[in-house]
Every structure is written in structure tokens, then in C-alpha cells.
C-alpha positions as CSV (number, residue, x, y, z in Angstrom):
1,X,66.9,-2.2,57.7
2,X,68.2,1.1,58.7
3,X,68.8,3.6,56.0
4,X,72.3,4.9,55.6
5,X,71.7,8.4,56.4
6,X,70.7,7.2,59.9
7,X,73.5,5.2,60.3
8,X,75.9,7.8,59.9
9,X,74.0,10.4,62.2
10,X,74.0,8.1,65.0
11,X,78.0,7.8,64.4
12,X,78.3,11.5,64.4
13,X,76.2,11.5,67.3
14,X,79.2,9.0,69.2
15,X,81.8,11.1,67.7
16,X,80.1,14.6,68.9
17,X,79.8,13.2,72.4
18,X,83.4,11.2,72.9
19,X,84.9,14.7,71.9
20,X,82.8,16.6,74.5
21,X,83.7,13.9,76.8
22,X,87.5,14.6,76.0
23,X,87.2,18.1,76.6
24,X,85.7,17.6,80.2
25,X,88.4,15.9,81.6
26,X,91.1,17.9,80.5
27,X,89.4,21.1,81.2
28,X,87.3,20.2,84.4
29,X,89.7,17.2,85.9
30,X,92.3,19.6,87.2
31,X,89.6,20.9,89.3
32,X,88.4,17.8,90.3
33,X,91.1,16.4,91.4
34,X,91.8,19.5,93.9
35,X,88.1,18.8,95.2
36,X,88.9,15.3,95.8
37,X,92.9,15.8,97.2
38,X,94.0,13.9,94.9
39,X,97.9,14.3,94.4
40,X,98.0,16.8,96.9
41,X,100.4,15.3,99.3
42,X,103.7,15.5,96.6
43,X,102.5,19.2,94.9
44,X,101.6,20.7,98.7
45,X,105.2,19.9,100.8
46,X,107.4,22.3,101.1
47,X,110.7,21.7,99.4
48,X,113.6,20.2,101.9
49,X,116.2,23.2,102.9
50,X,119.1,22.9,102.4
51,X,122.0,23.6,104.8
52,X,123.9,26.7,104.0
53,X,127.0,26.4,105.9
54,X,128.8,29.2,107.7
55,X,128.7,32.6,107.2
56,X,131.5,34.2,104.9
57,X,134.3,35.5,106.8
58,X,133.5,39.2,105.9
59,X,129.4,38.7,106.5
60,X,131.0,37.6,110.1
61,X,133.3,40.3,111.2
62,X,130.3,42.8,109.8
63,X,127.6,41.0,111.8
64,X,130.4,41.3,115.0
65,X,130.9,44.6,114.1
66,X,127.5,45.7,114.1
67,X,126.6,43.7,117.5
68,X,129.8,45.2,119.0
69,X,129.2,48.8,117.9
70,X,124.8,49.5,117.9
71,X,124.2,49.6,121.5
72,X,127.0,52.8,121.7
73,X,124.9,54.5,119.0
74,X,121.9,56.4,119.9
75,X,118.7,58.0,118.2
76,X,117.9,61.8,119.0
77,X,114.8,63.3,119.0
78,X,114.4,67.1,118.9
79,X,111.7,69.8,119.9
80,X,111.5,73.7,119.1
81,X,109.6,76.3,121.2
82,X,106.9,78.2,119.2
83,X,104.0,80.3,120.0
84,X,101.0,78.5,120.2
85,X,98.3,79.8,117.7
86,X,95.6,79.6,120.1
87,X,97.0,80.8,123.1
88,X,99.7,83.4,124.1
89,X,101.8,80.6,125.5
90,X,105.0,79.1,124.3
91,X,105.0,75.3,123.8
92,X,107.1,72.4,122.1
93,X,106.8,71.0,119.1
94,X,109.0,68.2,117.2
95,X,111.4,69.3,115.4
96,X,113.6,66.7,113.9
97,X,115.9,63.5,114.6
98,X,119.2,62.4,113.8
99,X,121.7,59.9,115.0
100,X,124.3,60.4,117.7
101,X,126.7,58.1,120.0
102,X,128.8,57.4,123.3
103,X,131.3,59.4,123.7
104,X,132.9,58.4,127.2
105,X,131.2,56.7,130.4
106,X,129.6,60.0,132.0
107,X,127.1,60.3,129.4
108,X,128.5,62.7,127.2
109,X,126.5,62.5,123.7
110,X,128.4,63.2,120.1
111,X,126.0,64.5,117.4
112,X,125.8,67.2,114.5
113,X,125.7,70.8,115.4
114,X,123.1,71.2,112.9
115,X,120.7,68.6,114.3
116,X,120.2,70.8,117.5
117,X,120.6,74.2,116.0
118,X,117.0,74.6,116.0
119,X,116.3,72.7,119.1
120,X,114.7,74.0,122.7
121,X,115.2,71.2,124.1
122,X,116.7,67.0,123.1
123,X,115.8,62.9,124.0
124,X,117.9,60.4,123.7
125,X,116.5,57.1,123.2
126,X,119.2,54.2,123.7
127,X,119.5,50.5,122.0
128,X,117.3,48.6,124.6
129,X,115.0,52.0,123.4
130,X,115.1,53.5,127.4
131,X,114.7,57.6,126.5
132,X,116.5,60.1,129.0
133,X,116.2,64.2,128.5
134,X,119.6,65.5,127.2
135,X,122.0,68.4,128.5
136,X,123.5,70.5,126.4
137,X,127.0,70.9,126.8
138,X,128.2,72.8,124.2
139,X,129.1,73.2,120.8
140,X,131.2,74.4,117.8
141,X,129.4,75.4,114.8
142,X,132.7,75.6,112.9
143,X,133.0,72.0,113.1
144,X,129.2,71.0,112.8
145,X,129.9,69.0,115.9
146,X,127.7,69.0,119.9
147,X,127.8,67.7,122.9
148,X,124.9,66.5,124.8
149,X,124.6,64.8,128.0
150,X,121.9,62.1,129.9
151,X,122.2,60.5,133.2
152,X,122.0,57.2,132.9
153,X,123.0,53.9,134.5
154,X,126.7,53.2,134.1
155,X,125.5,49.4,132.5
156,X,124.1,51.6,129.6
157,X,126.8,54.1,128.9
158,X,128.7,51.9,126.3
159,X,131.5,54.4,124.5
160,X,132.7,53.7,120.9
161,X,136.5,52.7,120.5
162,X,138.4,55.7,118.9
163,X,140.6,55.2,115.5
164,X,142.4,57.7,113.7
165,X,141.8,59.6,110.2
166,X,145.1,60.3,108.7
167,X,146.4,57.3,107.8
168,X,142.5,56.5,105.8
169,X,143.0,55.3,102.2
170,X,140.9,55.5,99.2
171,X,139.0,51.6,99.0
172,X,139.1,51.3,102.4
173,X,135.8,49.7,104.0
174,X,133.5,52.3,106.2
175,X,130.6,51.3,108.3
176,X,127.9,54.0,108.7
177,X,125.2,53.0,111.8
178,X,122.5,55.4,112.3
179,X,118.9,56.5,112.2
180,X,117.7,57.2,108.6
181,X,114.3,58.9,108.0
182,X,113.4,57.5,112.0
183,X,114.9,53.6,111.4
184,X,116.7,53.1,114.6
185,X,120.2,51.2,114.3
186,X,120.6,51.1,110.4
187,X,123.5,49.6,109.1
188,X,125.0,50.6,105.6
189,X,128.6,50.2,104.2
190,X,130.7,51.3,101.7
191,X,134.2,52.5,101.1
192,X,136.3,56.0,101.7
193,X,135.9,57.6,98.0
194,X,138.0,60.0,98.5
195,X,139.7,62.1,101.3
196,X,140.9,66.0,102.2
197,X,137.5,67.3,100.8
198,X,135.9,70.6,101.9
199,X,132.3,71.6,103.3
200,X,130.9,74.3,104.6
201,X,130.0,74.2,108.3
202,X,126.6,75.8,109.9
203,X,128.6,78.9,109.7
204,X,129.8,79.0,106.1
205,X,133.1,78.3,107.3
206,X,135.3,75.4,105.5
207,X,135.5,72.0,107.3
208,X,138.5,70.7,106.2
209,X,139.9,67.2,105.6
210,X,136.4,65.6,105.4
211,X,136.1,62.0,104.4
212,X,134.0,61.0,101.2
213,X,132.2,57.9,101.4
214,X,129.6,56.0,99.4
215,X,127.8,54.3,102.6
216,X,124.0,55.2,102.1
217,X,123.3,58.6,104.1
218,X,120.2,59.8,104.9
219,X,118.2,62.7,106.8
220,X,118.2,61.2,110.4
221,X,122.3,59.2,109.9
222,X,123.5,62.8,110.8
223,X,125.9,62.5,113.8
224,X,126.2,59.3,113.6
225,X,129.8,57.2,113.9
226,X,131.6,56.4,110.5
227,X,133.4,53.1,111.2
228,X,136.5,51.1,110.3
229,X,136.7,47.4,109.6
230,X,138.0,47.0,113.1
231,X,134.8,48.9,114.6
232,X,136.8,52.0,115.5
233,X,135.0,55.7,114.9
234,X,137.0,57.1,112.1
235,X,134.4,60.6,111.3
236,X,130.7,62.1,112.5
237,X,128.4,61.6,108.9
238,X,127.3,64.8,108.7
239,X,126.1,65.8,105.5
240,X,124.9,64.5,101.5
241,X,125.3,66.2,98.5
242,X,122.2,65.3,96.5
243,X,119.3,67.2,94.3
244,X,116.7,65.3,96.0
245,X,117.8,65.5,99.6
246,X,118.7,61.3,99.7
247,X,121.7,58.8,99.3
248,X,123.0,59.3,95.8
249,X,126.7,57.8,96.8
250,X,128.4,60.9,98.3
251,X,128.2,61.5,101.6
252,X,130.7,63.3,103.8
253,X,132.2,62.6,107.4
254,X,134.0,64.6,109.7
255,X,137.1,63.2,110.3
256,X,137.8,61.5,114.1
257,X,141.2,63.3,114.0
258,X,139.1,67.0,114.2
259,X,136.2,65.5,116.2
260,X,139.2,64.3,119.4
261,X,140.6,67.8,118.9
262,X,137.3,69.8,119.6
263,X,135.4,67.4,121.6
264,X,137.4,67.3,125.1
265,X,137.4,71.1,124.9
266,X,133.4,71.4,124.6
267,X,133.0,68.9,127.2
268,X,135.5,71.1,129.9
269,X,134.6,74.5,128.8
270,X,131.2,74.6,127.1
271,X,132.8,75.6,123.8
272,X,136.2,74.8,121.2
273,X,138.6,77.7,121.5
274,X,141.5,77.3,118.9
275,X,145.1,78.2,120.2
276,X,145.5,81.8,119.2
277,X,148.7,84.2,118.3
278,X,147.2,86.9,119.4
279,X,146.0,89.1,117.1
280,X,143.3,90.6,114.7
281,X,142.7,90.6,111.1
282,X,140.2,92.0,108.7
283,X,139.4,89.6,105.5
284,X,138.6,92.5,103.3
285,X,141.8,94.6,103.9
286,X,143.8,91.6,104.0
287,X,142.5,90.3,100.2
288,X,142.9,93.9,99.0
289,X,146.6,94.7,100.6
290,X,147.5,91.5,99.6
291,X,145.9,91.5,96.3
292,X,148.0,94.5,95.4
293,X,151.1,93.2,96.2
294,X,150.6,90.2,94.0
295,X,151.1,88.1,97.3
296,X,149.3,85.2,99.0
297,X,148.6,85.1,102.9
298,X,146.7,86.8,105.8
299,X,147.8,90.7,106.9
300,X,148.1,91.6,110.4
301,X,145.4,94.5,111.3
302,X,146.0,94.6,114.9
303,X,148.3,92.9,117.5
304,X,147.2,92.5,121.4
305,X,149.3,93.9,124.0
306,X,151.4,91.5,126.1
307,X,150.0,88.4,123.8
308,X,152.1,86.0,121.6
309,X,152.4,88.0,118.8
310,X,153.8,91.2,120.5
311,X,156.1,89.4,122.6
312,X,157.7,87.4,119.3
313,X,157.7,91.3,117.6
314,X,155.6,90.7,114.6
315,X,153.7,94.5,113.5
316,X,150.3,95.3,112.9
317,X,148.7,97.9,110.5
318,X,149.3,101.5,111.1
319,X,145.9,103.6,109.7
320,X,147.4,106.9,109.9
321,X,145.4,110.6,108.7
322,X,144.0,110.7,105.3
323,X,143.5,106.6,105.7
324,X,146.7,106.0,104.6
325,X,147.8,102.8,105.3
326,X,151.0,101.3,106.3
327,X,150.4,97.2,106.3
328,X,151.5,95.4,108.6
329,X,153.4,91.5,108.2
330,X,151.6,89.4,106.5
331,X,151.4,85.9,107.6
332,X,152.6,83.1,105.1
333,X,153.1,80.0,107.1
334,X,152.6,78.7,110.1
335,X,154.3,75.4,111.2
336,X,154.3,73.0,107.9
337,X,151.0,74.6,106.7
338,X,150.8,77.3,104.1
339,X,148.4,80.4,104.6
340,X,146.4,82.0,101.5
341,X,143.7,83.0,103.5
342,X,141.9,83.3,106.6
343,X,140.3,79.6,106.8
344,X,144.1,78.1,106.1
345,X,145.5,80.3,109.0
346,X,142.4,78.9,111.6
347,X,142.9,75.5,109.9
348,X,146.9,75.8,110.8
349,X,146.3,76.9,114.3
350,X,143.7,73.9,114.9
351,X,146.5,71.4,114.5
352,X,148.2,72.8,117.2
353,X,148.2,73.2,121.3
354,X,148.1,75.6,123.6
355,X,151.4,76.4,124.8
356,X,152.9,75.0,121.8
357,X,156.0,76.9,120.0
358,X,155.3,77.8,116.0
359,X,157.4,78.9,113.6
360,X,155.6,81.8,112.0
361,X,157.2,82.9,108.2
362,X,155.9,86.3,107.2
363,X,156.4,89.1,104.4
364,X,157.5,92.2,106.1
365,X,158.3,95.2,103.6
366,X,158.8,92.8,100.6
367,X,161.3,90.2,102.5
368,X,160.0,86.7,103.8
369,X,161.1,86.6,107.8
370,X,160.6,83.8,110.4
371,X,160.0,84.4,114.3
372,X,158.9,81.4,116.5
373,X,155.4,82.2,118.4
374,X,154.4,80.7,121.5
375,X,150.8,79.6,121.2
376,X,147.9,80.7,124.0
């Protein structure tokens, strides 16, 4: 007979080799059963889709919007001339892009001044990505606002639908299509945050009554159309105001209200010419006369001969021996719009037209006087 101890070796033995036996087919069976495809048909089929339905009302009117509105938007491309470092010769070199769009069917191009301040020489490369050279028309660097121009067919030349600015609230929606860092027809959105802010245009001077928005802008949306919920241009994006140079929720837009004001005059005469009174002033003398007098407004230094001014009798400043100085009026109002300074006299004249009648109130020798000023 066997002897106990071997008895329960040879049990150990089973028990050693069932638990070994366990462990390979949980561990190793997984693996097995991929080999053999076993189960593979319910774990390998996609999941059914299911249907979603219509779009929501506003993801359909911005899809519309968009379709409607991209092909009048355009992406710019700009060179500079430099001297070439291994030659004497002058040659072009890229210098940037931004965004820009239809104005009217003959071409003309809407766009920052500042994208083309640099710029020899422009492309224009449209929605079905056909490129044309660009003509510059002209400019106002007041306004941070250009007009190029490209000859192309009449099929191609699709001009956005012009809104107004005034009547903006805060909340409203904005659409903002344009070319950030090179992505041709971009689409962000957002609402007006706030209105009747002030930048300063490529010259330093104020733009006035700019529109604050929260659409994503980039380097490369400049000059491109902010839109209204009915696909109308309300302002030209123009500008950021971020540390790091990219979207941080405050970009600014020139509103469509200044942009059909100086527009039609760059595209007849090359240039935006404001109606004038006719006459000259001098920011310095004008803060300090007007500083001593405790007074706000904008003194007359000198009054041209046969223009508006003369013929409605305002005075100018009389510089006489020992530079003693007898001021001239000093202009406080003009229209509805109050003048402090300089910019707020050039912003009042802006809202008029050539030709136009103003009522002018002035401070002449310490009494406020009115006189109505035909505009030229």
C-alpha cells in the first residue's frame, strides 16, 4: 500500500496543476479567443446612429448666414519692397495678410488701413480661391480704413448688404467672418459688449463710436465685415486689445455708419476730406488760451479769406508786437455736438455734408454767441 505521505503529494500535485490550469484561461483565453474570432462579430460593429433631427433654428439662420455672406469676403495677401542683401536691386517680399470684403460690383475692396500701410504692392484671393493683383484706391488713416480694387468677372464680384450702427444694442448677436493667422473664411460670433468706445487710428488720432465685441479676433480678421443676425455689415474688425497679441474677448469694430461716410469719398477722389469751416487752429495755443480762461473748446488761430467762416464773421487770433495775443472765438458747439477739443470738433464736422448749414456757438470776449456756417 501506498504510504500516506505519498498520497498527499500526488493530491498537492492535482491541486498545483488545476490552479495553474485556472490561471491560463483567464489570463491567456482573452487572447485566444481574438486569435480564433471568437465573439468578434457583436464587440467589432459599429454602434447604430442615431437620427438627429433638424438643425436648431439659430444653428440654421447662422449656417444661412455664413453661406450667404463668405463668398463677399476676401483674403489679402501683402508684399513690401526691400533691398535685396545680395544684390543692389529692389525686390518683394511678403509682408502680411488680413481679411477684407466686397464693397460694390466694380471691384472696389474694403480693408484696414493698417494692413497695407506697409505694403508695395496687394492679392486678393476670392472664395472659389481665384487671386487677382489689387489697385489701390485710396485711403484714410484717420479711420484705419482702404480701398483696393481687382478686375474681375462681374459673377465673382458679390457685395455685402449694408446695415446701420446707431441703433446697435448691448447683447445683440455679431458675426465676425475673416482670415485668422492665414485660415481663409473663419466664422466666430459673439455679441456687441459695449458701444461708443475710442481707439486710436494709424495716426494716433481717436476713432470714435467703435463697437466692442467678444467675437474671437485675430491677426489676419483685420478688415474683415462685423455682421448682424440678418447678415448685414454693421463695422470693419479692426483691432484687439490683448498682452499676447490673440483673442482674449475684446475686440473692436469700426462702425458701418463711419465706414458709408468715408468710403464713397475714397472711391471718387482717392482720399476722405471732411466738410470744413474754413479755418486754422493750433492745439497748443488753443489748450493754453483756453486753459487760462477756465473754458472748454477749440480757439480760432486763423480764418481763410472768402471761406465759411469769414463769410458767417467768426474772428481769428490777432499776434500783435511783443507776441501779445488777442484770441480769437473759440468754438464750443457745432450742431448737437459739444467741442472740448480738437478730435470733438473733426468728429462734429464728420457727421455732416458738404454744403450743409451748422449752427456754430462760440465764446467771443467772455459771452457765448451763435452764427450759422455754411459747410464746404
Amino acid at each position: 500500500m501506498q504510504s500516506e505521505d505519498a498520497i498527499d503529494l500526488r493530491r498537492q500535485l492535482r491541486l498545483t496543476w488545476l490552479l495553474l490550469t485556472l490561471v491560463t484561461v483567464v489570463f491567456v483565453w482573452p487572447t485566444v479567443r481574438v486569435w480564433l474570432g471568437i465573439g468578434m462579430a457583436a464587440s467589432g460593429t459599429p454602434r447604430a446612429i442615431t437620427p438627429r433631427g433638424d438643425l436648431a433654428a439659430f444653428e440654421q439662420s447662422t449656417v444661412e448666414l455664413f453661406r450667404t455672406v463668405s463668398p463677399s469676403v476676401v483674403y489679402l495677401t501683402t508684399r513690401s519692397r526691400v533691398a535685396s542683401p545680395f544684390s543692389r536691386r529692389a525686390i518683394e517680399v511678403d509682408a502680411g495678410s488680413g481679411s477684407g470684403f466686397m464693397w460694390d460690383e466694380f471691384g472696389h475692396i474694403v480693408t484696414n488701413f493698417h494692413v497695407l500701410q506697409e505694403a508695395s504692392s496687394a492679392k486678393v484671393v476670392l472664395w472659389d480661391q481665384s487671386s487677382y493683383e489689387a489697385i489701390l484706391v485710396g485711403g484714410s488713416a484717420d479711420h484705419d480704413l482702404a480701398v483696393l480694387k481687382i478686375n474681375a468677372p462681374a459673377a465673382k464680384l458679390l457685395p455685402v448688404a449694408i446695415g446701420t450702427s446707431d441703433d446697435l444694442l448691448v447683447g445683440q448677436a455679431v458675426f465676425a467672418i475673416g482670415n485668422p493667422f492665414g485660415l481663409s473664411q473663419t466664422l466666430t460670433t459673439g455679441v456687441v459688449s459695449a458701444k461708443s468706445r475710442s481707439i486710436d487710428s494709424p495716426t494716433g488720432r481717436s476713432i470714435e463710436e467703435v463697437i466692442q465685441i467678444d467675437a474671437a479676433i485675430n491677426p489676419g480678421n483685420s478688415g474683415g465685415p462685423l455682421l448682424d443676425s440678418a447678415g448685414r455689415l454693421i463695422g470693419v474688425n479692426t483691432a484687439i486689445y490683448s498682452p499676447s497679441g490673440t483673442s482674449a474677448g475684446v475686440g473692436f469694430s469700426i462702425p458701418v455708419d463711419t465706414v458709408n461716410r468715408v468710403v464713397p469719398q475714397i472711391i471718387a477722389n482717392g482720399r476722405y476730406e471732411p466738410p470744413q469751416l474754413g479755418l486754422r487752429v493750433n492745439r497748443e495755443l488753443s489748450e493754453v488760451v483756453t486753459t487760462r480762461l477756465g473754458v472748454e473748446g477749440v480757439l480760432i488761430l486763423h480764418i481763410v479769406p472768402g471761406g465759411p467762416a469769414d463769410r458767417a464773421g467768426l474772428r481769428e487770433t490777432v499776434i500783435g508786437q511783443s507776441s501779445l495775443v488777442r484770441p480769437g472765438d473759440i468754438i464750443q458747439k457745432i450742431g448737437d455736438a459739444t467741442v472740448r477739443d480738437m478730435n470733438d470738433m473733426l468728429e462734429a464736422l464728420e457727421h455732416h455734408r458738404v454744403g450743409e448749414t451748422v449752427t456754430v456757438q462760440f465764446l467771443r470776449e467772455g459771452q457765448t454767441e451763435t452764427v450759422d456756417v455754411v459747410l464746404q
